[in-house]
C-alpha positions as YAML, in Angstrom:
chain: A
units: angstrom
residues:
- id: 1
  name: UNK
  ca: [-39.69, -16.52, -11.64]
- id: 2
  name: UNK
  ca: [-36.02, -15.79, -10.48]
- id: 3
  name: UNK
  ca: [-35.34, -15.03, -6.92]
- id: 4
  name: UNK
  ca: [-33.23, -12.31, -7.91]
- id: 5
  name: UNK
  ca: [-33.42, -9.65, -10.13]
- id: 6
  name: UNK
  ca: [-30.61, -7.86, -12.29]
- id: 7
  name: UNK
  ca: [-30.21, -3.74, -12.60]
- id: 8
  name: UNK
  ca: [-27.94, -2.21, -14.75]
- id: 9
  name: UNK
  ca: [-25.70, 1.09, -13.67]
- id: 10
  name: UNK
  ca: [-24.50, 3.01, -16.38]
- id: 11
  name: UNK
  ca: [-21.51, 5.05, -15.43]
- id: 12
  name: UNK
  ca: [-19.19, 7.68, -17.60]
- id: 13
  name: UNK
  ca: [-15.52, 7.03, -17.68]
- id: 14
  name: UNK
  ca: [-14.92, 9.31, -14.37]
- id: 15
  name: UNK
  ca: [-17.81, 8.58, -12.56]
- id: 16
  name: UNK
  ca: [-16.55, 4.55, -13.05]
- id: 17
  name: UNK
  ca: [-12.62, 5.21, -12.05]
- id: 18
  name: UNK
  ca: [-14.19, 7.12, -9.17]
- id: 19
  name: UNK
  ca: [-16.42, 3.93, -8.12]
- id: 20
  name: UNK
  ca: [-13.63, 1.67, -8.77]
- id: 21
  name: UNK
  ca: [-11.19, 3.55, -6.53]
- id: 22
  name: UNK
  ca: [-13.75, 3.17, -4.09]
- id: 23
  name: UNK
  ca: [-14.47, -0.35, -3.78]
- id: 24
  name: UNK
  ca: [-10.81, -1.04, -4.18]
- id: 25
  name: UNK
  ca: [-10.34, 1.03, -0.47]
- id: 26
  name: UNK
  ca: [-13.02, -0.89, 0.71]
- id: 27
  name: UNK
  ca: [-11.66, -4.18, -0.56]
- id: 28
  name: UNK
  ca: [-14.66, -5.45, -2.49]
- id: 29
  name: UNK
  ca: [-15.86, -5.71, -5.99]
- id: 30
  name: UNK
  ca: [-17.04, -3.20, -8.11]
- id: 31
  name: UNK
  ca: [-20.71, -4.87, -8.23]
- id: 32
  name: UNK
  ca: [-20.32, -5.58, -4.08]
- id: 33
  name: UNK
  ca: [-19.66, -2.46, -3.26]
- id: 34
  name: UNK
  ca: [-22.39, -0.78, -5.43]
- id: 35
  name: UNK
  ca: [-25.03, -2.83, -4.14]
- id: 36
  name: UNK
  ca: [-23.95, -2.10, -0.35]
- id: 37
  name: UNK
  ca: [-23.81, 1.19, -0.60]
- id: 38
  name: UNK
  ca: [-26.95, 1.69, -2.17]
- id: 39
  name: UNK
  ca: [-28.77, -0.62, 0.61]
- id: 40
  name: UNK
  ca: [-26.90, 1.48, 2.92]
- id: 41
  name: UNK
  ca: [-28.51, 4.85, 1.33]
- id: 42
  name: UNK
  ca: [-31.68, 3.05, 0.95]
- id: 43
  name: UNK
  ca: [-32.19, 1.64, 4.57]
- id: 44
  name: UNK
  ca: [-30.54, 4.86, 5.50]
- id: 45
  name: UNK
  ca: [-26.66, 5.34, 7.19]
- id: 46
  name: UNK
  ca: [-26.08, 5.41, 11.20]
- id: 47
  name: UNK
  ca: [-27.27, 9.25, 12.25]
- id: 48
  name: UNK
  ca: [-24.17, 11.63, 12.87]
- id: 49
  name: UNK
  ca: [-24.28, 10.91, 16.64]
- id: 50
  name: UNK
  ca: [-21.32, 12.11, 18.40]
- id: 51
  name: UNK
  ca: [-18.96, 9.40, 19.86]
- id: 52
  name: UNK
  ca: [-19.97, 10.24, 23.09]
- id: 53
  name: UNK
  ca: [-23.33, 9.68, 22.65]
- id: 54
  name: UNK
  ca: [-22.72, 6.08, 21.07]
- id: 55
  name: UNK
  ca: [-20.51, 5.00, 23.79]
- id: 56
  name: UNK
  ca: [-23.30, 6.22, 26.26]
- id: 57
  name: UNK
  ca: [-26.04, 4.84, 24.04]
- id: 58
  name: UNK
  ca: [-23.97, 1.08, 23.97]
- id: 59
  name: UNK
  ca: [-22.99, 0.80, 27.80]
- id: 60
  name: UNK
  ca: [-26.30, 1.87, 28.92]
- id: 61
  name: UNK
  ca: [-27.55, -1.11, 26.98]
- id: 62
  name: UNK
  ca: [-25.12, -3.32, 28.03]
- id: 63
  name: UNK
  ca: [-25.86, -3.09, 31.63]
- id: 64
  name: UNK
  ca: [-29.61, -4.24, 31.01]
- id: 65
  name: UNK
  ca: [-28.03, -7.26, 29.10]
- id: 66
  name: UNK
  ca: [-29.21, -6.14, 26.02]
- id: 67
  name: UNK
  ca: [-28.30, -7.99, 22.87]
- id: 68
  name: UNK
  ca: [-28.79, -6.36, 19.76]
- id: 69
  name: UNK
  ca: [-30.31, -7.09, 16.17]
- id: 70
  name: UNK
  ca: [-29.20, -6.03, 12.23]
- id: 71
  name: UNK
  ca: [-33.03, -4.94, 12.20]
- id: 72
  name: UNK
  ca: [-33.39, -2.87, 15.39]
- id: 73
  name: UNK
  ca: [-29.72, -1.43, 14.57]
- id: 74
  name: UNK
  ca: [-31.07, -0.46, 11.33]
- id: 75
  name: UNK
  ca: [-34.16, 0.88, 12.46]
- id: 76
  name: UNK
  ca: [-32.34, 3.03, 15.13]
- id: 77
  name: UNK
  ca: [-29.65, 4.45, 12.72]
- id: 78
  name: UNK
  ca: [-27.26, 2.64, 15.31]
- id: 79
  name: UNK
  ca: [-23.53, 1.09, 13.87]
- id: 80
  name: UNK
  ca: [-24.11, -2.37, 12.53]
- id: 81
  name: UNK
  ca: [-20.73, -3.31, 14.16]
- id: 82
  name: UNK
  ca: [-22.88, -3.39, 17.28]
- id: 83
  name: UNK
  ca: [-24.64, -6.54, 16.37]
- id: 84
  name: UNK
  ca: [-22.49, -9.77, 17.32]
- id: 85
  name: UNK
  ca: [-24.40, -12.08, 15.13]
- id: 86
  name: UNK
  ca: [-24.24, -9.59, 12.03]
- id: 87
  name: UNK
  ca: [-20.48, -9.60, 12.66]
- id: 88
  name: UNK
  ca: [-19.64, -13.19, 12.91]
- id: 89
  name: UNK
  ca: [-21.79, -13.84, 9.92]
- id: 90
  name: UNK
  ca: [-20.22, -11.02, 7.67]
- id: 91
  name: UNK
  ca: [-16.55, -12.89, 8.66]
- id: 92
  name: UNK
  ca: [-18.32, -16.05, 7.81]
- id: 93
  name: UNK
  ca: [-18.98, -14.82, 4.55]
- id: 94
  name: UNK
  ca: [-15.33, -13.96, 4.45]
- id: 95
  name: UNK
  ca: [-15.56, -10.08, 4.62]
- id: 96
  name: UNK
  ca: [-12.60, -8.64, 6.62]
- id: 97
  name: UNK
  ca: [-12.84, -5.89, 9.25]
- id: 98
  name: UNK
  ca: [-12.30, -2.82, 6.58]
- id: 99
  name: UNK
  ca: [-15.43, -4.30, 4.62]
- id: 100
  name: UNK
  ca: [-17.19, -4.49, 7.77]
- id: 101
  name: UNK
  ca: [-16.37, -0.80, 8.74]
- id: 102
  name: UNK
  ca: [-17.49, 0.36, 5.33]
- id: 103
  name: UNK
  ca: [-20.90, -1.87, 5.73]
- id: 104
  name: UNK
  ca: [-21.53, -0.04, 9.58]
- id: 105
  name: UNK
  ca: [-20.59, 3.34, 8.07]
- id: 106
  name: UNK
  ca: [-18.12, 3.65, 11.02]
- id: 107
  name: UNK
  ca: [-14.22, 4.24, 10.94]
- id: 108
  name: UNK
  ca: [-11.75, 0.71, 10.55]
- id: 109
  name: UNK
  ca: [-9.74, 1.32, 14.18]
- id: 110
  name: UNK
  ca: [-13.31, 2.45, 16.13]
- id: 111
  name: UNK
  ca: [-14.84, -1.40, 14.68]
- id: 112
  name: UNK
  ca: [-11.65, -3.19, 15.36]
- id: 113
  name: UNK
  ca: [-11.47, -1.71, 18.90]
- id: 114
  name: UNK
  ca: [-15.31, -2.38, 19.57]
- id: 115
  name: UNK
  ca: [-14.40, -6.70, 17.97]
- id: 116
  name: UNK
  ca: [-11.53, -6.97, 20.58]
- id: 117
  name: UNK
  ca: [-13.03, -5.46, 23.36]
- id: 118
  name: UNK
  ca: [-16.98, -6.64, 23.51]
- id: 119
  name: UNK
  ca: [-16.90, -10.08, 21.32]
- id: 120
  name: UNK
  ca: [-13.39, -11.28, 21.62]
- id: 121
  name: UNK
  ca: [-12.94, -10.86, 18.03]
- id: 122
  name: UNK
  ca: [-9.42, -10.81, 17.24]
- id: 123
  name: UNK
  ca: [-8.83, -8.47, 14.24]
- id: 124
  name: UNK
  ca: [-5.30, -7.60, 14.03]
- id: 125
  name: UNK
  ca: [-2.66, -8.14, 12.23]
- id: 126
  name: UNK
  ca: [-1.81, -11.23, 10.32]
- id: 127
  name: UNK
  ca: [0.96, -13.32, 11.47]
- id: 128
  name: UNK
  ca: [3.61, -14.48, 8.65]
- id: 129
  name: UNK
  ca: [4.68, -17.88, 9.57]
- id: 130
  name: UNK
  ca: [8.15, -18.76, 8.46]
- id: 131
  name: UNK
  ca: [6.76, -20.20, 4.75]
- id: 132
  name: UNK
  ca: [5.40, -16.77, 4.52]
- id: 133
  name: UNK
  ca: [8.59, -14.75, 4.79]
- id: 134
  name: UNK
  ca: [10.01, -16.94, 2.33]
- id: 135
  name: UNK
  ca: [7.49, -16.67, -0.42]
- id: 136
  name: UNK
  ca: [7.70, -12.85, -0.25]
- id: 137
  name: UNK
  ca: [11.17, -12.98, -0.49]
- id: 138
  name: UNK
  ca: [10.91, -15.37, -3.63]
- id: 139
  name: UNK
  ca: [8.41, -13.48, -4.45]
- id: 140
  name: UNK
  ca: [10.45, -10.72, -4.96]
- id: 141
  name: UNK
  ca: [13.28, -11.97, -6.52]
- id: 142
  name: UNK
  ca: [11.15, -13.15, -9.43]
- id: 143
  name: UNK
  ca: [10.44, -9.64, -10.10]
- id: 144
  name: UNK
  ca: [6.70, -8.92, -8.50]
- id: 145
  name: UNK
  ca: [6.00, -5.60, -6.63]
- id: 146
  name: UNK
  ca: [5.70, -5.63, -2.81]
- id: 147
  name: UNK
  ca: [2.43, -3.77, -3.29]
- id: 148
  name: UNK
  ca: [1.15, -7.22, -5.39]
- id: 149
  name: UNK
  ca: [2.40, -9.41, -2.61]
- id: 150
  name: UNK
  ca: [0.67, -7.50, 0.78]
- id: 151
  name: UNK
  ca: [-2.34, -7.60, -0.86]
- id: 152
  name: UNK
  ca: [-2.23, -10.91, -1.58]
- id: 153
  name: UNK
  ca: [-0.98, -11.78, 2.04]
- id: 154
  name: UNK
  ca: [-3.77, -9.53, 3.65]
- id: 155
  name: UNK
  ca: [-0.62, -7.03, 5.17]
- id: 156
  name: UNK
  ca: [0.60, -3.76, 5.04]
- id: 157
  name: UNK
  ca: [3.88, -2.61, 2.34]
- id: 158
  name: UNK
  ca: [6.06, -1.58, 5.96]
- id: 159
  name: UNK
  ca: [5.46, -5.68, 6.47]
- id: 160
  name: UNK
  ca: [6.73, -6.79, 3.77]
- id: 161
  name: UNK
  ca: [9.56, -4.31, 3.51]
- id: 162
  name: UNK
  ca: [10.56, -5.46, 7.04]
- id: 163
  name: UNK
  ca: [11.40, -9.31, 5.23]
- id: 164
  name: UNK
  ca: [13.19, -7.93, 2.36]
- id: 165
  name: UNK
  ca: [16.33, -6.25, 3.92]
- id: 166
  name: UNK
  ca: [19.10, -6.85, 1.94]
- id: 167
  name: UNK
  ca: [17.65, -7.02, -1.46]
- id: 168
  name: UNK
  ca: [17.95, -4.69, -3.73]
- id: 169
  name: UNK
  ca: [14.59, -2.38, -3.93]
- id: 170
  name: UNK
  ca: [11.83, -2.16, -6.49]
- id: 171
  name: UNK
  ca: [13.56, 1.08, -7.24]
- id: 172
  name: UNK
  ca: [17.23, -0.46, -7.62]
- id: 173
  name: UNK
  ca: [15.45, -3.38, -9.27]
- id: 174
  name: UNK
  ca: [14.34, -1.26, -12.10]
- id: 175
  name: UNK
  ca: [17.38, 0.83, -12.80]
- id: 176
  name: UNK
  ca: [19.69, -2.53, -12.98]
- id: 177
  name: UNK
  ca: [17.18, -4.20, -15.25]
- id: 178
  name: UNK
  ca: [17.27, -0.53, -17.34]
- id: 179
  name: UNK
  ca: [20.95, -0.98, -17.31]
- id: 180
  name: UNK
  ca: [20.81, -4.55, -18.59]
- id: 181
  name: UNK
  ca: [18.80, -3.82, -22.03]
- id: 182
  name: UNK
  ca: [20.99, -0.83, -22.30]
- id: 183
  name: UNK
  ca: [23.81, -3.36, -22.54]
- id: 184
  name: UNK
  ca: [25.50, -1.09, -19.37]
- id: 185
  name: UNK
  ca: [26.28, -3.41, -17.10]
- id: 186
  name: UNK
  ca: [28.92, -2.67, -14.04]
- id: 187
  name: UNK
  ca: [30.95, -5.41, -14.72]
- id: 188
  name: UNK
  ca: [31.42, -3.79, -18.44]
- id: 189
  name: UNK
  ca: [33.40, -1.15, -16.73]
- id: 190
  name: UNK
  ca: [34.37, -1.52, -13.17]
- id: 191
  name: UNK
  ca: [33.54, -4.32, -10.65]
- id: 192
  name: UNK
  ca: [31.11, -3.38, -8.27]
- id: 193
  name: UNK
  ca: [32.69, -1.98, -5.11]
- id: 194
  name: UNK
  ca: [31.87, -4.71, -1.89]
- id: 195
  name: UNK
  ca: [31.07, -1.78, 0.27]
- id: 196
  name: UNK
  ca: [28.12, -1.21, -2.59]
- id: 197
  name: UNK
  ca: [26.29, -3.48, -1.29]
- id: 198
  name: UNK
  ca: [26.61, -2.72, 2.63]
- id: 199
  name: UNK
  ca: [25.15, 0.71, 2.18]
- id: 200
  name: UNK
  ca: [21.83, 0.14, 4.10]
- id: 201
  name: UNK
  ca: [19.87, 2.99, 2.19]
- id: 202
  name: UNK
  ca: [18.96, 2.30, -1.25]
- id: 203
  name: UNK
  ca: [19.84, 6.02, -2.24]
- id: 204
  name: UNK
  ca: [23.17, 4.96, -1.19]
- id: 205
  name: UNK
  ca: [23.42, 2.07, -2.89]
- id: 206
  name: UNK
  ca: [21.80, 3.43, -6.21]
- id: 207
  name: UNK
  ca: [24.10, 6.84, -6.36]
- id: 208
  name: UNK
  ca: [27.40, 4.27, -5.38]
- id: 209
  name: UNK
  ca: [26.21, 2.27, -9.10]
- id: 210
  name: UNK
  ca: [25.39, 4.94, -10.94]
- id: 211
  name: UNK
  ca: [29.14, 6.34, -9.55]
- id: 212
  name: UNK
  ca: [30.72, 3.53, -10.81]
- id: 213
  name: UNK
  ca: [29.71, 3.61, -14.37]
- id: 214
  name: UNK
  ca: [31.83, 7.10, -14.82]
- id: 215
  name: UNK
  ca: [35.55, 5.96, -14.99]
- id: 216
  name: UNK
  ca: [37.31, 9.33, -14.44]
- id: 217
  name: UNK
  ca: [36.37, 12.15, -12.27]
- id: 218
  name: UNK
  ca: [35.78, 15.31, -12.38]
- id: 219
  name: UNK
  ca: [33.54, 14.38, -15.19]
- id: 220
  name: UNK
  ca: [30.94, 16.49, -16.70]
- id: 221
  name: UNK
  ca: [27.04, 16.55, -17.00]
- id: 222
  name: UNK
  ca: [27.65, 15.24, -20.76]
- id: 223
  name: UNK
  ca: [29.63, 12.48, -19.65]
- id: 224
  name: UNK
  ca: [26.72, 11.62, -16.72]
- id: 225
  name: UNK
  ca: [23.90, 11.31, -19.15]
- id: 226
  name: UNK
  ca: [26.02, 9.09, -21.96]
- id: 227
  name: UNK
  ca: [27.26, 6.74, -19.36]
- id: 228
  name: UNK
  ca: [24.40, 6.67, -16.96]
- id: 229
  name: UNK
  ca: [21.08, 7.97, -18.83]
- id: 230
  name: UNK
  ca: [21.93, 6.69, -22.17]
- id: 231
  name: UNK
  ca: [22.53, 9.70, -23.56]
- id: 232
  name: UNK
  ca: [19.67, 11.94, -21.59]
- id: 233
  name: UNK
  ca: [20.93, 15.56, -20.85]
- id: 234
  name: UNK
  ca: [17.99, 16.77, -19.66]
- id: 235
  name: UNK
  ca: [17.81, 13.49, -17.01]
- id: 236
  name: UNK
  ca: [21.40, 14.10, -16.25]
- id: 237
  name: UNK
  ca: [20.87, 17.84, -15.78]
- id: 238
  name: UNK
  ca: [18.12, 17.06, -13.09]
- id: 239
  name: UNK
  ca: [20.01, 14.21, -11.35]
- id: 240
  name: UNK
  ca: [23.58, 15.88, -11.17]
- id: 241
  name: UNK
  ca: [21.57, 18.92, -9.38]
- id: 242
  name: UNK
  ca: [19.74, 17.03, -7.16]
- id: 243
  name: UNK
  ca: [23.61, 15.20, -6.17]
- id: 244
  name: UNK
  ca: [24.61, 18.93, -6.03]
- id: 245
  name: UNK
  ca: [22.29, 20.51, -3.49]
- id: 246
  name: UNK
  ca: [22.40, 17.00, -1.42]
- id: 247
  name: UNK
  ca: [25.96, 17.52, -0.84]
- id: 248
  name: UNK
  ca: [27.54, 14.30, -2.74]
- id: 249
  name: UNK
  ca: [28.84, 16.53, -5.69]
- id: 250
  name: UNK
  ca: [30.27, 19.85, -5.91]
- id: 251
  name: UNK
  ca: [30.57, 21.87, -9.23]
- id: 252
  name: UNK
  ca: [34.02, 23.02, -10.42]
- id: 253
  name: UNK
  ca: [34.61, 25.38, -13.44]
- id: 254
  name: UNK
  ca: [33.05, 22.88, -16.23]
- id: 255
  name: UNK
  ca: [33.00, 19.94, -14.25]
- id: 256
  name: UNK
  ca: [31.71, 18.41, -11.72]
- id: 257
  name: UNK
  ca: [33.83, 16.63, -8.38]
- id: 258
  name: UNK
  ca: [32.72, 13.74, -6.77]
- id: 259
  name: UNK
  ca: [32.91, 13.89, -2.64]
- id: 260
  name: UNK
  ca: [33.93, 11.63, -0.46]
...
């Protein structure tokens, strides 16, 4: 007979985008994160002590040398985080600190703290080496999302943001490419300023190219959505307001002015 024995979940549509979302937070598989959460509910969660009282709870064990267990931990509704040897061997299997604060039930920073501090466990950020940075920004270039790349490098979007300064943004990216099966192209009409591409914020950068693809000004909201929005009023409408009320067009009698 099998060691192991297979149960099947059924799940509607929503109750399955719901579990999904979940164990994506967490990090894990669908099927990992259903079968730790219902040991979890089965062995029963860590009891809503206050933080106080766990801190107390901890040191006062501490100072009798205490070392403790997965099963006494478990048995005492204490934070499995607790347990050094439960720890190391969850990292062994190659969990990472957020699956290990959704295992103990406790919050990611409170576990990360409580690794540094008692077990010398250092859980902070990744480092990039130099290969790193240089991937992401090939990465990029080759047209994947910075979301796609931090997960795959185990950091944060701000991270990889920080190693992409000077290329265009995912948001740039996409209006240029839109641009390109349009057949609207700068070049087509006038050559792309050099000060363009100085502007350190991408609004900048994106209203100074979508600028340049109107050859006269004032111009009007018509002339905006066929050179620009290929041919979108309604887009045009929205976006020539929006330029309005931020201050980097002003409306004339049946046209609008560029500033600056």
């Amino acid at each position: 007979m099998s060691k192991w024995k297979t149960v099947q979940v059924n799940f509607n549509p929503d109750e399955l985008e719901v579990v999904q979302e979940a164990a994506k937070r967490a990090g894990m598989d669908v099927e990992v994160y259903i079968k730790n959460a219902a040991l979890i509910n089965g062995r029963g969660a860590p009891s809503k002590r206050t933080g106080h009282e766990l801190v107390w709870i901890y040191r006062e064990a501490a100072s009798r040398g205490h070392v403790w267990t997965e099963k006494e931990l478990r048995e005492k509704q204490l934070p499995l985080y607790w347990s050094e040897a439960w720890v190391r061997q969850r990292l062994a299997e190659g969990c990472t600190v957020s699956q290990i604060a959704v295992l103990s039930h406790s919050p990611k920073t409170t576990v990360t703290n409580h690794l540094s501090t008692h077990f010398n466990i250092d859980s902070g950020k990744r480092h990039l080496s130099e290969t790193d940075i240089q991937t992401i920004r090939e990465r990029f270039q080759s047209g994947e999302s910075r979301r796609k790349i931090a997960e795959d490098l185990g950091v944060s979007n701000a991270t990889i943001g920080k190693h992409l300064k000077g290329l265009p943004t995912e948001y740039e990216r996409l209006e240029r490419e839109a641009r390109r099966l349009r057949g609207q192209t700068l070049h087509d009409r006038t050559p792309v300023s050099s000060s363009v591409d100085r502007e350190s914020n991408w609004t900048d950068r994106l209203f100074a190219e979508r600028i340049q693809l109107i050859e006269t000004w004032p111009t009007s909201t018509a002339v905006i959505a066929d050179r620009v929005f290929s041919g979108n009023r309604s887009v045009a409408k929205d976006w020539t307001q929006k330029m309005v009320k931020g201050g980097r067009l002003v409306r004339l009698r049946g046209c609008l002015k560029r500033l600056g």
